[in-house]
Backbone as JSON Lines, residues from 0, in Angstrom:
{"i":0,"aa":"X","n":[-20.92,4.94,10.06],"ca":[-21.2,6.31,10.36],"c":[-20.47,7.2,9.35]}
{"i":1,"aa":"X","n":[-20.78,8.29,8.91],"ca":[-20.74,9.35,7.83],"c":[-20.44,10.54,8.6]}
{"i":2,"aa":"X","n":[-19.53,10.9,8.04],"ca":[-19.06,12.52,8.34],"c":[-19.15,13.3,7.43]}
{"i":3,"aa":"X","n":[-19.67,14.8,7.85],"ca":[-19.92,15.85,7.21],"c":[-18.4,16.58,6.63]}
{"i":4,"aa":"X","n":[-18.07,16.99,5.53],"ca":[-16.81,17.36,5.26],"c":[-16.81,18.66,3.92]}
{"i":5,"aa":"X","n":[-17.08,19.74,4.54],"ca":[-16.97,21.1,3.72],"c":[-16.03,21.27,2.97]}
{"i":6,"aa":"X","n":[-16.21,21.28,1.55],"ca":[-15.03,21.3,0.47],"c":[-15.52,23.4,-0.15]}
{"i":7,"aa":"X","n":[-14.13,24.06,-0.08],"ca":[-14.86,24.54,-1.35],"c":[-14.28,24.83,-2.6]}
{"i":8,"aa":"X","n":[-14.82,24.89,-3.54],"ca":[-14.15,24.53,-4.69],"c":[-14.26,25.71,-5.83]}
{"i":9,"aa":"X","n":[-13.7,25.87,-7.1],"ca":[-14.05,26.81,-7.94],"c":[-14.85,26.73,-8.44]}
{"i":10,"aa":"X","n":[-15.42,27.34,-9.49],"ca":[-16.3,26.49,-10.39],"c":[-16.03,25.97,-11.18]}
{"i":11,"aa":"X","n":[-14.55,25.74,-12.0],"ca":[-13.91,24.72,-12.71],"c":[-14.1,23.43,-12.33]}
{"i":12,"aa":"X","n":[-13.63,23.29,-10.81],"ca":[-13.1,21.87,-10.43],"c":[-14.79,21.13,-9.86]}
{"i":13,"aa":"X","n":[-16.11,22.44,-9.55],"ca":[-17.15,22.08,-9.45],"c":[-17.9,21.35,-10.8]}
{"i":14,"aa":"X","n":[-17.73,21.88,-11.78],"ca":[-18.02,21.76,-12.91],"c":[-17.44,20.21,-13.34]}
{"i":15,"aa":"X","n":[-16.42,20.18,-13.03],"ca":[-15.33,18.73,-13.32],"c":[-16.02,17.73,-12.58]}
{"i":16,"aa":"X","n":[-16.42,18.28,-11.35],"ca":[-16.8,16.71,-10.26],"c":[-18.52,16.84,-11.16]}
{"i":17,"aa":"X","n":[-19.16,17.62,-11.37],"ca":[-20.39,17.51,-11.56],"c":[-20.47,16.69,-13.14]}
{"i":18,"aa":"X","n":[-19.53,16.92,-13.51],"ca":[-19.63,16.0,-14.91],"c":[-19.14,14.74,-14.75]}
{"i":19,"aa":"X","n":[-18.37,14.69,-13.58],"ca":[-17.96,13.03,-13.72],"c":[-19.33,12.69,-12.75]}
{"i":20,"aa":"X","n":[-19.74,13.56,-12.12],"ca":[-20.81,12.37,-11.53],"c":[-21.81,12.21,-12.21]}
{"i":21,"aa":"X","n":[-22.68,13.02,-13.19],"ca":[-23.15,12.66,-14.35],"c":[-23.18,11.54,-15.52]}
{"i":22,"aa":"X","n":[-21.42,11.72,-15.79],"ca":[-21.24,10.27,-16.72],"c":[-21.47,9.15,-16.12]}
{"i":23,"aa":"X","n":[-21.07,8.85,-14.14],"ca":[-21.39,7.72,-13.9],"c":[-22.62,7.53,-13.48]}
{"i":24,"aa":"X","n":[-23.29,8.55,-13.18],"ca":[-25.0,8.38,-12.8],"c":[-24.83,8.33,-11.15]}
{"i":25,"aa":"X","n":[-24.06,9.23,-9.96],"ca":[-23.82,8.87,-8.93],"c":[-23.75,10.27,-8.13]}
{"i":26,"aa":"X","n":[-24.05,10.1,-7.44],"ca":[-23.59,11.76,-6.59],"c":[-22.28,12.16,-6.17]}
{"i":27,"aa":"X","n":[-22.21,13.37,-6.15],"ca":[-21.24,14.25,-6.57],"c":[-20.14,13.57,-5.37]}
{"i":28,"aa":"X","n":[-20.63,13.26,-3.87],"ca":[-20.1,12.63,-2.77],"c":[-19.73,11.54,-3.33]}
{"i":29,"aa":"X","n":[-20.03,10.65,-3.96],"ca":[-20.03,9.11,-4.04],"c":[-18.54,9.28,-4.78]}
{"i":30,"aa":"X","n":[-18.25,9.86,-5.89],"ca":[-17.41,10.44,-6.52],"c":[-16.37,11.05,-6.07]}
{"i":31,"aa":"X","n":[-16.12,12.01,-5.04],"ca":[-15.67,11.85,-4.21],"c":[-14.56,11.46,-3.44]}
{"i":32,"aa":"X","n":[-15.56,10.44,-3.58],"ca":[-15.22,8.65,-1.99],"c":[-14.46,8.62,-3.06]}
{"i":33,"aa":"X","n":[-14.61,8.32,-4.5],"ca":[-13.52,7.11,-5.61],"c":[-12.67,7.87,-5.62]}
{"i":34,"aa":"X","n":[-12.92,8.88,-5.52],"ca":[-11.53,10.02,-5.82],"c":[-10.37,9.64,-4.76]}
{"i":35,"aa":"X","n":[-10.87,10.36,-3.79],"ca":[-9.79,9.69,-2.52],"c":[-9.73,8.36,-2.24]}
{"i":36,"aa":"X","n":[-10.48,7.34,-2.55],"ca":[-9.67,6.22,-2.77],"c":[-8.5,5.57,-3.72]}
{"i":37,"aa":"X","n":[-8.54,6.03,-5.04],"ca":[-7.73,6.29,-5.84],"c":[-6.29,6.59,-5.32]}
{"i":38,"aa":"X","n":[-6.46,8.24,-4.97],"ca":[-5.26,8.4,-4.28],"c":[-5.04,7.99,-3.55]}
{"i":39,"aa":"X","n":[-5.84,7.41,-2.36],"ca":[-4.88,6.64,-1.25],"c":[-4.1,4.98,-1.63]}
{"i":40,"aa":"X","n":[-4.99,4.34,-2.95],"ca":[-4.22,2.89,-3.56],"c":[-3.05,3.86,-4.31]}
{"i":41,"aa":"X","n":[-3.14,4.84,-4.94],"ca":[-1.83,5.24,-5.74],"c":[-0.8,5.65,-4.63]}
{"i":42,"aa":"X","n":[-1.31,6.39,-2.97],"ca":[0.19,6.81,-2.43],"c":[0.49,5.15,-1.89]}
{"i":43,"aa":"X","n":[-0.4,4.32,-1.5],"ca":[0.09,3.42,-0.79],"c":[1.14,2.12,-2.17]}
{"i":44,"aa":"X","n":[1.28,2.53,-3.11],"ca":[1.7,1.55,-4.38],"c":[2.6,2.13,-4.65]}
{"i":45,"aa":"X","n":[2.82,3.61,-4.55],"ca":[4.4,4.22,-4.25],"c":[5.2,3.89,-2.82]}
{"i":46,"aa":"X","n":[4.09,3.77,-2.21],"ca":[5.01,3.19,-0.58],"c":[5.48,1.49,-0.95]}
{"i":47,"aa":"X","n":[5.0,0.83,-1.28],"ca":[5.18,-0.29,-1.3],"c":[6.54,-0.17,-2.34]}
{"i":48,"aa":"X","n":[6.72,0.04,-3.14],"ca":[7.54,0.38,-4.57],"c":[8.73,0.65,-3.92]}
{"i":49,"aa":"X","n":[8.62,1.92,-2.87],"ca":[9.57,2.19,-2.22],"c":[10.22,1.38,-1.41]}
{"i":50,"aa":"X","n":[9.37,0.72,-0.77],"ca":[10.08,-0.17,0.16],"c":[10.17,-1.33,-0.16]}
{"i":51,"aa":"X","n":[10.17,-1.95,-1.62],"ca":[11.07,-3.18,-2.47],"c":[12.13,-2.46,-2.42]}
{"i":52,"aa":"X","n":[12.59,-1.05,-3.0],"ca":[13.58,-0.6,-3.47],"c":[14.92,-0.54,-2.59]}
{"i":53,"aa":"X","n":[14.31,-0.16,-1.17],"ca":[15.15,-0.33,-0.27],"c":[15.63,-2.05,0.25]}
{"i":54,"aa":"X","n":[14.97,-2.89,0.07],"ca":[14.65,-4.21,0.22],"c":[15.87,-4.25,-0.44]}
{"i":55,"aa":"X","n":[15.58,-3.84,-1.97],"ca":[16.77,-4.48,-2.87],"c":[18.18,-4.1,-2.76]}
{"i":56,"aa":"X","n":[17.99,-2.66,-2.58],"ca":[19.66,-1.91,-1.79],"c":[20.44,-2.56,-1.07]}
{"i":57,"aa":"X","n":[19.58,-3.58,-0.15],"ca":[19.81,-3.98,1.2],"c":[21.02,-5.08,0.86]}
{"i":58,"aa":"X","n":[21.06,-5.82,-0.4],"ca":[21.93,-6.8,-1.25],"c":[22.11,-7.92,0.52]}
{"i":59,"aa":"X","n":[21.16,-8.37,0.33],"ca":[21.12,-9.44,1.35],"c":[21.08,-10.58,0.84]}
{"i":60,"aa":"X","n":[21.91,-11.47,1.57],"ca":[22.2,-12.78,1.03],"c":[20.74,-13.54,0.61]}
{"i":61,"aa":"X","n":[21.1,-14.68,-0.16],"ca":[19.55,-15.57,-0.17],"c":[19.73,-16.73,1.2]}
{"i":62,"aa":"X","n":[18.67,-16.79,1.65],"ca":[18.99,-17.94,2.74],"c":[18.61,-18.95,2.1]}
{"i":63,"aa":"X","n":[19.21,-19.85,3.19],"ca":[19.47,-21.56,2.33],"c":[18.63,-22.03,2.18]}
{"i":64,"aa":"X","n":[18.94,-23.19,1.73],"ca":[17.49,-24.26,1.45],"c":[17.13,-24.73,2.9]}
{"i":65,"aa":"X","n":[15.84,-24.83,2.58],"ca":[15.15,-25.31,3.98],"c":[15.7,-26.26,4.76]}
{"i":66,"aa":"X","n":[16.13,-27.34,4.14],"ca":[16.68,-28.83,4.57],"c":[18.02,-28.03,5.44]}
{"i":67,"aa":"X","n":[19.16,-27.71,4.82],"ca":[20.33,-26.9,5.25],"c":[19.73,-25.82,6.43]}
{"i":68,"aa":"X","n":[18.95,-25.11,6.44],"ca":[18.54,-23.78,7.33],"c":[18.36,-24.89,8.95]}
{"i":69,"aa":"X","n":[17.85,-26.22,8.31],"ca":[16.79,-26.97,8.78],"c":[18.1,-27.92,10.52]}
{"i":70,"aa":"X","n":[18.69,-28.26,9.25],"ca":[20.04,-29.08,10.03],"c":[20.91,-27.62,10.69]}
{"i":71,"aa":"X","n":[21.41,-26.69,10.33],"ca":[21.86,-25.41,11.43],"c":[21.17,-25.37,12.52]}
{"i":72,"aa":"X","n":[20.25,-24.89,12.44],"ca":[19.16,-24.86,13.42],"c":[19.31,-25.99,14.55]}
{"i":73,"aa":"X","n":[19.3,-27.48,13.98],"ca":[19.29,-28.07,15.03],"c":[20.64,-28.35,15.57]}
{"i":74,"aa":"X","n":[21.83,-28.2,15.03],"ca":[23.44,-28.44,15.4],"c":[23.04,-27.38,16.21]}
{"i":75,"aa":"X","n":[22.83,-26.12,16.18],"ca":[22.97,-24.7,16.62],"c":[22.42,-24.99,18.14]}
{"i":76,"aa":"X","n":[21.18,-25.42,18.05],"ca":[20.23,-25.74,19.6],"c":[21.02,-27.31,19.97]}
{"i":77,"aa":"X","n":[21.48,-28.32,19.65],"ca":[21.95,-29.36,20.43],"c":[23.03,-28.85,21.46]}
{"i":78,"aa":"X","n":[22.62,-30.24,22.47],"ca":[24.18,-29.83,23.2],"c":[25.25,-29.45,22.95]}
{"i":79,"aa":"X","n":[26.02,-28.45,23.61],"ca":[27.2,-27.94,23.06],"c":[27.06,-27.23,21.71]}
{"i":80,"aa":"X","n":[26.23,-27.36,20.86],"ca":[26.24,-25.95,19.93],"c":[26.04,-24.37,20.36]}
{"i":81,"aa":"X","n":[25.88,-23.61,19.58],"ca":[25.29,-22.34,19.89],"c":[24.48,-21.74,21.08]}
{"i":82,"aa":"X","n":[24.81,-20.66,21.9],"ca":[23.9,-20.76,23.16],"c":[23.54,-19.31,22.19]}
């Protein structure tokens, strides 16, 4: 389903969308759509960016090798280990 969505624009930025939809052979809507998709992969690739960055701040240890993670785990759950 499609929604109706009233833009209005100058005639610069009309002029701008009407020539890019020209070069690609597509309507002025279709154009658009790429537009705001664009920006929404570019804010969501600054979100992601961001939140390695904090990831990395975080200076968190590396956890162990599997085998080691592997044997804790089970000392931890046997009798008398870790409740």
């Amino acid at each position: 389903m499609t929604n109706r969505l009233d833009v209005r624009l100058d005639s610069e930025h009309r002029r701008r969308l009407e020539e890019l939809a020209g070069e690609s052979g597509v309507p002025i809507s279709e154009i658009v759509r790429r537009l705001i998709d664009g920006a929404y992969e570019d804010t969501l690739r600054a979100r992601r960016k961001q939140a390695i960055e904090r990831l990395i701040g975080l200076n968190v240890e590396d956890p162990p090798e599997p085998d080691t993670l592997s044997r804790e785990l089970e000392a931890a759950h046997e009798p008398g280990g870790l409740h």
